[in-house]
C-alpha positions in Angstrom: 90.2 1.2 -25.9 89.0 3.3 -28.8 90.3 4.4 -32.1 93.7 5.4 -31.0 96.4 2.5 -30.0 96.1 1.4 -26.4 99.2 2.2 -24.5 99.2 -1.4 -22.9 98.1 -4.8 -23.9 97.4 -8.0 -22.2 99.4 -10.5 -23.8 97.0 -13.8 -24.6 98.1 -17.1 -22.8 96.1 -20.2 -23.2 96.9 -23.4 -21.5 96.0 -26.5 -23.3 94.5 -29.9 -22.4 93.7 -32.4 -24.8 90.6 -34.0 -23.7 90.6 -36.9 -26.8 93.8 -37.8 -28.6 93.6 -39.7 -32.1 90.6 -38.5 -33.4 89.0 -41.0 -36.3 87.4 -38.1 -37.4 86.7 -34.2 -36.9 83.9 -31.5 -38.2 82.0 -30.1 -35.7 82.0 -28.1 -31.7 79.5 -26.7 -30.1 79.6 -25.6 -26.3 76.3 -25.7 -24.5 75.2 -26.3 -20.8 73.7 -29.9 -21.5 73.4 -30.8 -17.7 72.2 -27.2 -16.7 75.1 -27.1 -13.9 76.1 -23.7 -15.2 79.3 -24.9 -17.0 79.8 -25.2 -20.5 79.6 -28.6 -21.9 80.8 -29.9 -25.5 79.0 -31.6 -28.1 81.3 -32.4 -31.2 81.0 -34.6 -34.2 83.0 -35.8 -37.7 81.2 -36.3 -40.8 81.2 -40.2 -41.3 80.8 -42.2 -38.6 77.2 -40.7 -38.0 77.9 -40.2 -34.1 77.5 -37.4 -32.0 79.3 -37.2 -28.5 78.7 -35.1 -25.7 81.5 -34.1 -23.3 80.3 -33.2 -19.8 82.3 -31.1 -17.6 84.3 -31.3 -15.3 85.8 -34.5 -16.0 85.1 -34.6 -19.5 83.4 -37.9 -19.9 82.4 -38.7 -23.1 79.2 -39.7 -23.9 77.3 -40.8 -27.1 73.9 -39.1 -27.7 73.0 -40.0 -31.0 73.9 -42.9 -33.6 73.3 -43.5 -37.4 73.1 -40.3 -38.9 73.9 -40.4 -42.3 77.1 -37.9 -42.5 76.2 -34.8 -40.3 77.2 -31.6 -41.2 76.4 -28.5 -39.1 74.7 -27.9 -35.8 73.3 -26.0 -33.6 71.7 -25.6 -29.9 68.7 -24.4 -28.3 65.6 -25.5 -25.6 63.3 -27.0 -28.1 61.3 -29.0 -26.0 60.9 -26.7 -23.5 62.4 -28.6 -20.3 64.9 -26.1 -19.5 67.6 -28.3 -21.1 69.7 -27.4 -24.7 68.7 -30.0 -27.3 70.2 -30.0 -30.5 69.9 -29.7 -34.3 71.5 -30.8 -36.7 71.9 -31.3 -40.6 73.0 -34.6 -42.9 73.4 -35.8 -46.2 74.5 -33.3 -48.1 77.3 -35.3 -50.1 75.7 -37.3 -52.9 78.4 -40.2 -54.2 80.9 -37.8 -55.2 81.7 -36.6 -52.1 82.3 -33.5 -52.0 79.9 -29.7 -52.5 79.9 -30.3 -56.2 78.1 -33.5 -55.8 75.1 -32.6 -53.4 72.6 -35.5 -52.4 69.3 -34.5 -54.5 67.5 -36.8 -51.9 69.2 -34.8 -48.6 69.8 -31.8 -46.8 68.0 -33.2 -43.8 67.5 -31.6 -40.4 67.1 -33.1 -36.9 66.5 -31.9 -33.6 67.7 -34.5 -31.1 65.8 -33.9 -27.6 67.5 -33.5 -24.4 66.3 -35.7 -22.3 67.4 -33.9 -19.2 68.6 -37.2 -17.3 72.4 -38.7 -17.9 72.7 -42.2 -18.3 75.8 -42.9 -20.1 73.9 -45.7 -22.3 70.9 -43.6 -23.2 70.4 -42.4 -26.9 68.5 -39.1 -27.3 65.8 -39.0 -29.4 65.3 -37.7 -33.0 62.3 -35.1 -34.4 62.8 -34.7 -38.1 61.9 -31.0 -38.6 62.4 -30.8 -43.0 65.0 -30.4 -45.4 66.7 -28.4 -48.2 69.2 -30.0 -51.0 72.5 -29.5 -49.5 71.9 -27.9 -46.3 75.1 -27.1 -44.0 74.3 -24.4 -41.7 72.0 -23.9 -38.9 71.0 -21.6 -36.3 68.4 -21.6 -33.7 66.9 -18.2 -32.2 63.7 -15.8 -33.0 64.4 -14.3 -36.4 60.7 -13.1 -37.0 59.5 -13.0 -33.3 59.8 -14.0 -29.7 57.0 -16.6 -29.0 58.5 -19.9 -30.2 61.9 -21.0 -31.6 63.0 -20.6 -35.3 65.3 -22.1 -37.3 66.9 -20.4 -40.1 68.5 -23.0 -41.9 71.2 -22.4 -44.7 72.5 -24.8 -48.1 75.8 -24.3 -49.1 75.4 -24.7 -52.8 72.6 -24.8 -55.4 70.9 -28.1 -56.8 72.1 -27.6 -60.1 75.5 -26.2 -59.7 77.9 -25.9 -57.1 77.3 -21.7 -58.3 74.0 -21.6 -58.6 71.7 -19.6 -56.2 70.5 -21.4 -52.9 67.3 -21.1 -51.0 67.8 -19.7 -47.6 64.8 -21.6 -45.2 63.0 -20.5 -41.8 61.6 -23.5 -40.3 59.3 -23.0 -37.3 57.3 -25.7 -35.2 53.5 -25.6 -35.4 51.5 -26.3 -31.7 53.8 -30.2 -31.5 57.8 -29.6 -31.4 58.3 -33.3 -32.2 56.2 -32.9 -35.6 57.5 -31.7 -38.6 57.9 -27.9 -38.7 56.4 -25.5 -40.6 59.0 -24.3 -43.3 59.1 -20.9 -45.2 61.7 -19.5 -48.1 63.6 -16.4 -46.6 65.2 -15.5 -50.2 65.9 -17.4 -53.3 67.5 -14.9 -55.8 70.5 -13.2 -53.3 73.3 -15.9 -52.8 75.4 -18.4 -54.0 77.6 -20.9 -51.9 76.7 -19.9 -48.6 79.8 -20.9 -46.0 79.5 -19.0 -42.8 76.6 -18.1 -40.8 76.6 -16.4 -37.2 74.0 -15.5 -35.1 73.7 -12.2 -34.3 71.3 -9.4 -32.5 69.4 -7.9 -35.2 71.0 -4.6 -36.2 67.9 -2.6 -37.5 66.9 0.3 -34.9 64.4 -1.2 -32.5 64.6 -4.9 -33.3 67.5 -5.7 -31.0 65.0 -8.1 -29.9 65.1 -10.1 -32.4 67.8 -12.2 -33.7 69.5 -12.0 -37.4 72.8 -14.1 -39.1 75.9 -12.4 -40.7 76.5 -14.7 -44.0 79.9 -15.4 -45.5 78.9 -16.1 -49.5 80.0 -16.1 -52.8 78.7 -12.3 -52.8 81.0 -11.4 -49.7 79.5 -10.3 -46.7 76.1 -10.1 -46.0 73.2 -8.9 -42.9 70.4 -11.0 -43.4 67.6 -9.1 -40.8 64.2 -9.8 -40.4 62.2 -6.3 -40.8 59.2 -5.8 -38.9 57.4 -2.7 -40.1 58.1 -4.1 -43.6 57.1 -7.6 -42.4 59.9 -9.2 -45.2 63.9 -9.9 -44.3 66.2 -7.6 -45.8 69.9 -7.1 -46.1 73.0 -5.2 -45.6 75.9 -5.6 -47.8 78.9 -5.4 -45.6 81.6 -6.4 -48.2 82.4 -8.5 -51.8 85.1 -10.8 -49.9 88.3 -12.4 -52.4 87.8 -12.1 -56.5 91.2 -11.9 -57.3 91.9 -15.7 -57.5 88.6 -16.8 -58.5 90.1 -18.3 -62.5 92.6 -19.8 -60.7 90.7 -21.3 -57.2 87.0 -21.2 -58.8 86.4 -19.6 -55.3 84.9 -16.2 -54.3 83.7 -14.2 -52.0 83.8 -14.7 -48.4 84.3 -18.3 -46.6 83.1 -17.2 -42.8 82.1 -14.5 -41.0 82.4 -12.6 -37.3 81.6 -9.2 -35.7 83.6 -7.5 -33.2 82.6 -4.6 -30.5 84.9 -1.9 -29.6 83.8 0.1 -26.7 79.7 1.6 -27.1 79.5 -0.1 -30.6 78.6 -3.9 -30.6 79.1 -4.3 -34.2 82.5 -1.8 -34.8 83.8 -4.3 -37.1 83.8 -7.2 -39.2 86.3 -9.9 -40.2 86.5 -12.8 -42.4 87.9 -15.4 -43.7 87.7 -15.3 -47.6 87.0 -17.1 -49.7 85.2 -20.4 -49.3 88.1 -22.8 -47.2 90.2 -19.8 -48.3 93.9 -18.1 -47.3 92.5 -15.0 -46.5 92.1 -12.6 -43.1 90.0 -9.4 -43.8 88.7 -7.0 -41.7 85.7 -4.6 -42.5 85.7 -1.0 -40.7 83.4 1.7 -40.7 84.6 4.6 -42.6 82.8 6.7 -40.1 83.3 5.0 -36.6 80.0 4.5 -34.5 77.8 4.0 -37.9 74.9 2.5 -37.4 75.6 -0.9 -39.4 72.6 -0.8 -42.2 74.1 3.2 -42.5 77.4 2.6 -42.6 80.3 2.7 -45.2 82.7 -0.7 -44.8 86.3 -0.5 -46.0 88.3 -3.6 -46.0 91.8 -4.2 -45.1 93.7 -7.3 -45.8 95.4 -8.3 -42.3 96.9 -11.8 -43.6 97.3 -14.2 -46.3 97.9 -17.9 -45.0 100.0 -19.4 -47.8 98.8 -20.8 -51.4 95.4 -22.6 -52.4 96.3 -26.1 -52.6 95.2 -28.2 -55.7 91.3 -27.9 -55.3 91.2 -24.3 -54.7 91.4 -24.3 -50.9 93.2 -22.6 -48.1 93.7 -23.6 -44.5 90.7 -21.5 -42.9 87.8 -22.8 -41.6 86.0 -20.4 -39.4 86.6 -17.2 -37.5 85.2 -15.9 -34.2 84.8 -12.4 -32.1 85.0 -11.8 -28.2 86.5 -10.6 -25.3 88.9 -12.5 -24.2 90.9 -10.3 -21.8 87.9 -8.5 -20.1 88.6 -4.6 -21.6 85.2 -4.7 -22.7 86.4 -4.6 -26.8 86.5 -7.9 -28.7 89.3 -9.4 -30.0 89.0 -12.5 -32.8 90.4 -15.6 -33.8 91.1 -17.6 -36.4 90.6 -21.4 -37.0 93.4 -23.1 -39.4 92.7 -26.5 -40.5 96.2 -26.7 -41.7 98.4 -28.1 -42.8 101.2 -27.0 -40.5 102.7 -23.9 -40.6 98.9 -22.7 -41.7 97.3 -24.9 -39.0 96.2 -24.4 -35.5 94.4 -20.7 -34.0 95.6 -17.3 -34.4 94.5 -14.6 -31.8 94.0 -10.7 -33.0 93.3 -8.0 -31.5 92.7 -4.2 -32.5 95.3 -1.4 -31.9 93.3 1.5 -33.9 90.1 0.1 -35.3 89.5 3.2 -37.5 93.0 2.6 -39.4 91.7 -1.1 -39.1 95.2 -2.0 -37.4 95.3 -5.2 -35.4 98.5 -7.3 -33.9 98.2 -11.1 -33.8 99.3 -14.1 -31.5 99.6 -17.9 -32.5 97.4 -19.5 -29.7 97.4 -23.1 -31.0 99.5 -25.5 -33.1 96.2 -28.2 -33.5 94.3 -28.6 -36.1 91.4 -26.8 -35.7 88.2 -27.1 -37.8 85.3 -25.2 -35.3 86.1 -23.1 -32.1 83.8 -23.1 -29.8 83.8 -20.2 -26.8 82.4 -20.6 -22.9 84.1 -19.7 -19.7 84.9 -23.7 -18.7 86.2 -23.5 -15.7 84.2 -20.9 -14.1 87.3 -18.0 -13.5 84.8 -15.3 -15.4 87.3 -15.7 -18.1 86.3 -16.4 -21.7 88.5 -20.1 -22.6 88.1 -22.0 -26.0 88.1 -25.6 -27.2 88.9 -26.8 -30.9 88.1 -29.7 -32.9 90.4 -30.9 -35.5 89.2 -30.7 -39.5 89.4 -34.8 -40.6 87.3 -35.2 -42.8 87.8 -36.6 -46.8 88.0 -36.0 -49.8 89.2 -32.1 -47.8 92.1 -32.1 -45.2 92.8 -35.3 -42.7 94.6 -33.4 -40.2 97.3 -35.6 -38.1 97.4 -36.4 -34.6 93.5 -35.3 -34.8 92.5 -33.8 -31.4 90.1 -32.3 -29.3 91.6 -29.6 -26.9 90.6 -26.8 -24.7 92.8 -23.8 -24.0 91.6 -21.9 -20.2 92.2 -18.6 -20.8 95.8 -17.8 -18.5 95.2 -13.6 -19.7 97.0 -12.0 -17.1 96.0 -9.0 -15.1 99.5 -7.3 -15.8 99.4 -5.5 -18.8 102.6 -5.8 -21.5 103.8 -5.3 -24.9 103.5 -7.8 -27.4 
């Protein structure tokens, strides 16, 4: 498929199992190989209890890894230690008393990495490396930002020290010559944005640096490429879009809230979507004017593609984060949406592109759940691309009912049909 509409679509079908009913709480999914047994595993957590579960599959046996962390926010994956096995990162202590973003702990913004210890006993707790900290820190991602030889962290606050506006420090921490030591920690930019949401990892855009990796930002200035640059030896960035302004004296919002890029046939970065702004109602989609544009050349126009009723009383709309990839195996990436709810606005919408240059996409409800994070990995090994969801419970925000964690194995069939 191209720029033109396709003249048959596969119609998404997901079956759903819940693998943990009644959820005390919900925040957080990741999906990495923890055993190495080539199969996607999950690793989710609330915000509260301080416990982080892995759940291996098959089977889906829960297991808890790590205990007494005070309120962890956002994590990550990646092999740290170097055993061959994922270990992961994590951040905590970002509320102070209040709460809630407007009320950040001055003393937190802590990060972990918690080592996988590459053997399963049910009743072993991983262990804990603290690698630094940044007041109010929410977002990580492991990869190789400024080069290949050892793993970097660029780590991301949501919200200034001195005012839930104010300008945050974006952080690259890397290890010196001992992983389980404190790691070295650097300031990537301090005077570009304000109340940082979404992060994705990405390949690094600029011609030649493919080999390298770079994050796509959903902020209070819109959409933003953060790149590392190596003939200029500094990160630099690519405005992609300015997100939601139109209800910012009513929702004190702005901006863009998270962030994903789709590829439609020879171009991996054809377009970007959104959900805007912070927790906002919003679906945009960003398309080149001139298709095939390199992305730090390019021209981005954005189209409005859905509004997900009213902000509630703080501000806030139902979206949490949004994601991009193939899902019915036409080599062009379709996208969804995660909904916190509540219902009607709740569960996980599926889109796909009909003529990405008129930025024209049709849309399928996939879910009903509550779902906070998506997180993507063929589960059952059919070479099919499935996803699992974690219901958004946490206070003082949304307490979703009948709080679950499900997984929906991608039933795309090989007939093609209308929707």
């Amino acid at each position: 498929m191209g720029a033109s509409t396709p003249l048959n679509i596969r119609i998404p079908r997901f079956t759903r199992e819940v693998l943990q009913d009644d959820l005390t709480e919900g925040y957080w999914l990741e999906a990495p190989d923890i055993d190495g047994d080539t199969r996607p595993d999950l690793v989710g957590h609330g915000m509260y209890l301080g416990e982080i579960y892995w759940y291996q599959n098959p089977g889906w046996q829960r297991r808890l890894v790590a205990d007494g962390i005070h309120m962890p926010i956002g994590a990550h994956f990646g092999d740290i230690s170097g055993n061959g096995h994922p270990d992961l990162v994590v951040c905590y202590e970002l509320y102070g008393p209040g709460g809630r973003i407007d009320d950040p702990d001055l003393q937190g913004g802590k990060i972990d990495w918690i080592e996988n210890p590459g053997t399963f006993d049910s009743g072993t707790r991983w262990r804990r490396h603290y690698i630094g900290r940044e007041i109010a820190m929410h977002r990580l991602r492991l990869g190789h930002f400024t080069q290949t030889r050892k793993p970097e962290l660029m780590a991301l606050p949501t919200v200034g020290a001195r005012h839930v506006h104010a300008l945050v420090r974006v952080m690259l921490f890397r290890p010196g010559d001992d992983v389980r030591k404190p790691w070295d920690e650097h300031v990537v930019d301090d005077s570009h944005f304000r109340m940082i949401h979404g992060a994705e990892i990405q390949k690094n855009p600029l011609p030649g640096h493919d080999h390298l990796d770079s994050v796509l930002l959903a902020s209070e200035e819109g959409v933003t490429w953060l790149h590392y640059d190596e003939r200029e030896r500094r990160f630099t960035t690519t405005h992609i879009g300015s997100g939601e302004h139109e209800r910012f004296e009513q929702t004190k919002f702005k901006g863009s809230g998270d962030v994903g890029a789709g590829r439609i046939g020879d171009d991996p970065h054809a377009y970007v979507v959104a959900t805007e702004p912070f927790h906002g109602n919003t679906v945009a989609a960003y398309v080149k004017e001139q298709p095939g544009t390199p992305v730090t050349e390019a021209t981005w126009r954005r189209i409005v593609l859905d509004v997900f009723g009213d902000p509630n009383e703080l501000g806030e709309g139902p979206s949490h984060q949004i994601v991009c990839a193939d899902f019915d195996g036409d080599g062009d990436d379709e996208f969804l949406v995660a909904l916190r709810g509540p219902y009607p606005w709740q569960g996980v919408f599926y889109y796909k592109a009909l003529d990405i240059a008129a930025g024209v996409f049709t849309k399928w409800r996939v879910s009903s759940d509550s779902a906070a994070r998506i997180a993507l990995g063929d589960f059952n090994g059919d070479g099919r691309l499935d996803f699992a969801t974690i219901a958004y419970k946490v206070d003082k925000y949304f307490l979703a009912d009948n709080a679950k964690l499900c997984l929906f194995r991608n039933d795309i069939a090989e007939a093609a049909g209308r929707p």
